[in-house]
N, C-alpha and C positions, 0 to 999 in steps of 0.2 A: 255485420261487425258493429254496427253501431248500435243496435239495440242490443245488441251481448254489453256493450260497454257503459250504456244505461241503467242496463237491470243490476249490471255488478253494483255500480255506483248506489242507487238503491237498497239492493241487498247488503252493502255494506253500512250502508248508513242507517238504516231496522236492526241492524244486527245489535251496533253500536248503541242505538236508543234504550235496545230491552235490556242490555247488560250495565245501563247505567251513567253515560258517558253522551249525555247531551252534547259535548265540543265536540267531541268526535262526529259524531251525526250530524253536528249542522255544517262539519267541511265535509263532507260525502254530500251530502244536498246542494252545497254549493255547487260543487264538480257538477253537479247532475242540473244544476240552476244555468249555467254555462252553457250546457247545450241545447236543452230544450226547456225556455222559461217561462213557458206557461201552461207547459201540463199541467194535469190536473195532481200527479204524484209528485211533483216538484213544490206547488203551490199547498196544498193541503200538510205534506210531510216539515216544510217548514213554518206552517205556520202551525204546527205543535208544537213542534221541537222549540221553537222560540215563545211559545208560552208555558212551556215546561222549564223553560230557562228565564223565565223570570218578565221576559222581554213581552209585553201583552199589549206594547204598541206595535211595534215590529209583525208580533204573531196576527195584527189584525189587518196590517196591509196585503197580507200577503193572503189570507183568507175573503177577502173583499175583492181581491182581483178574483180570487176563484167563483166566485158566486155570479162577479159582474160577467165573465166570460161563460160559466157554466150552467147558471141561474141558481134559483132557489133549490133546497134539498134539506134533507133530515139531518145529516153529517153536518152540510154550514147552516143552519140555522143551531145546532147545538154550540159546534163551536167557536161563533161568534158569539152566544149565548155564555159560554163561559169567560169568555174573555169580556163583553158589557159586566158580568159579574164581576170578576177582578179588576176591574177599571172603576169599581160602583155606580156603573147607571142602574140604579134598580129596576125602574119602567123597562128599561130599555132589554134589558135579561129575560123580564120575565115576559114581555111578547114573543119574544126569540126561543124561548122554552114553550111556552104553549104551541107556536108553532111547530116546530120539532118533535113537540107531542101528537101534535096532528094530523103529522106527516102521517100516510101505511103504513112507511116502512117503521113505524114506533109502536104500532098495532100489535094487541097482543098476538104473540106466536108469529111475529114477525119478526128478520133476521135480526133485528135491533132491539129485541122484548127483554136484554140484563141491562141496556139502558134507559130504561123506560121507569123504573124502582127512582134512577140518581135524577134523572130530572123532574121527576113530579116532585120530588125533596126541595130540589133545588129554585122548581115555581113555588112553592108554598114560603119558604124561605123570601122569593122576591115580592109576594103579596103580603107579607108582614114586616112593616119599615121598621117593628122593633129588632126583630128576627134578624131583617139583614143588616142593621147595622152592628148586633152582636157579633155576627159572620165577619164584619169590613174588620172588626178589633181582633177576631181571629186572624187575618190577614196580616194585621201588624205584628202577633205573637209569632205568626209563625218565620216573618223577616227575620225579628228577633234569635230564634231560635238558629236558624239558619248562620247566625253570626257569633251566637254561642260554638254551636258545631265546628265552626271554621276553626275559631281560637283552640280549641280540642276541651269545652267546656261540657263533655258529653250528659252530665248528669243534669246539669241548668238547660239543655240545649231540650234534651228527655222530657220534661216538665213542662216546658213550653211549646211543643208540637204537643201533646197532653192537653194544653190551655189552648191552643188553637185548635185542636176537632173538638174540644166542646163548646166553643165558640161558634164554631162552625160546621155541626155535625155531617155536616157534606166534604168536609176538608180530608179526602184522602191522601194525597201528600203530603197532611203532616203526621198520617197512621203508618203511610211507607218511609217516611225518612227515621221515624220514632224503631220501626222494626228493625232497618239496618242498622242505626246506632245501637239496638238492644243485642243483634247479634254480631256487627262486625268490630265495636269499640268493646261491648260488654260483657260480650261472651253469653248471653244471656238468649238463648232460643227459645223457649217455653214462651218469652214472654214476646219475642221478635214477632213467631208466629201469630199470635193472638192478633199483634197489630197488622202482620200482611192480611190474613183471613180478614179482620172489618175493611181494610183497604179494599182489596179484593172484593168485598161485598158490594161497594157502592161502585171503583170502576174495572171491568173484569178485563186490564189490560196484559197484554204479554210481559213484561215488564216485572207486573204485583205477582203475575202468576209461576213465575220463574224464581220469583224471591219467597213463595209459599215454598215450592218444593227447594230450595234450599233451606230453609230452616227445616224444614219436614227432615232432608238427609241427614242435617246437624244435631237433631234429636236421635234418631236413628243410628246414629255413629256412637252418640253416649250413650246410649242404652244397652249399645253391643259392648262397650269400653267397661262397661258398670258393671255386667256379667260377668265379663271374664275377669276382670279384678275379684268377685265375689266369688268365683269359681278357684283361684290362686288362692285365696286366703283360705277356703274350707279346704283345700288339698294341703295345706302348712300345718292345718290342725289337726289333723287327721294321727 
């Protein structure tokens, strides 16, 4: 019984992450935090969640305990690696990435080989102090944008997650939040997807992949709507 009510807790809280809803996910992790707090899917699960939310001190206690109890690994060295990134210790990123690249499991044709593209980006990025600091001013844009977004400033909010992945050409969140403001404020699919698709490129989460095939079906829906209106009109003229 108790691990049924684990895994629920879990599975609710993934569920919630890929559909968008960081708050929700990080009170399912909690419940799951409650009873067993130092697994490794307690520990690791919130310490995404809370660097996806913004929170990249938080996200690194909680990843720090996992490595102090589980040791080193491909997974925490990357994702402490992102987070000294967003923190900007630059040194401190790019040993954490090299390692992570070192790791097998980052080896090509190894289960980890669509992450292997975002962090060699992302060392080359911390070995050039002009490089990352152009990335850190991506970071501010992308705050930015984020607070355009909020006030419902979607086309300022658009332009600045824009100016942060090219700040930052590693900056997939601000290709994923540019795509859902293109297709869920703007109506705009054609262009949503372009931005999930480069998301998608650099990290191939459940998440980006779930927002490709939505705008995928949203094109697909006008394409059929486009028809059959073209099809109404040559039957009137007829």
């Amino acid at each position: 019984m108790f691990k049924f009510v684990t895994s629920i807790y879990e599975r609710l809280g993934l569920n919630a992450y890929i559909q968008g809803d960081p708050e929700k996910a990080l009170a399912w992790f909690r419940r799951l935090e409650a009873v067993e707090p130092d697994s490794i899917r307690t520990l690791r699960n919130l310490g995404v969640i809370l660097l996806a939310s913004g929170d990249a001190e938080g996200a690194e206690s909680y990843l720090r305990r996992e490595e102090q109890r589980y040791g080193e690994s491909f997974h925490r060295h990357s994702a402490l690696a992102d987070i000294a990134f967003a923190r900007g210790r630059r040194e401190e990123a790019a040993r954490r990435y090299a390692s992570a690249l070192a790791d097998p499991e980052a080896a090509q044709g190894g289960s980890s080989r669509g992450s292997r593209a975002f962090l060699e980006k992302r060392l080359a990025l911390c070995r050039d102090p002009v490089a990352f600091e152009s990335a850190m001013h991506g970071a501010d844009r992308f705050s930015r944008a984020e607070t355009a977004r909020d006030a419902g400033e979607h086309e300022r909010a658009m332009a600045l997650f824009d100016e942060a992945a090219s700040l930052d050409p590693t900056h997939w969140p601000a290709l994923n939040n540019a795509g859902s403001l293109a297709l869920g404020s703007l109506g705009k699919p054609e262009q949503a997807l372009a931005y999930f698709e480069r998301a998608y490129a650099l990290a191939e989460t459940a998440q980006i992949a779930r927002n490709v095939e939505l705008a995928r079906e949203w094109l697909a829906k006008e394409s059929i709507d486009k028809r059959r209106t073209a099809q109404r009109v040559e039957r009137k003229a007829r």
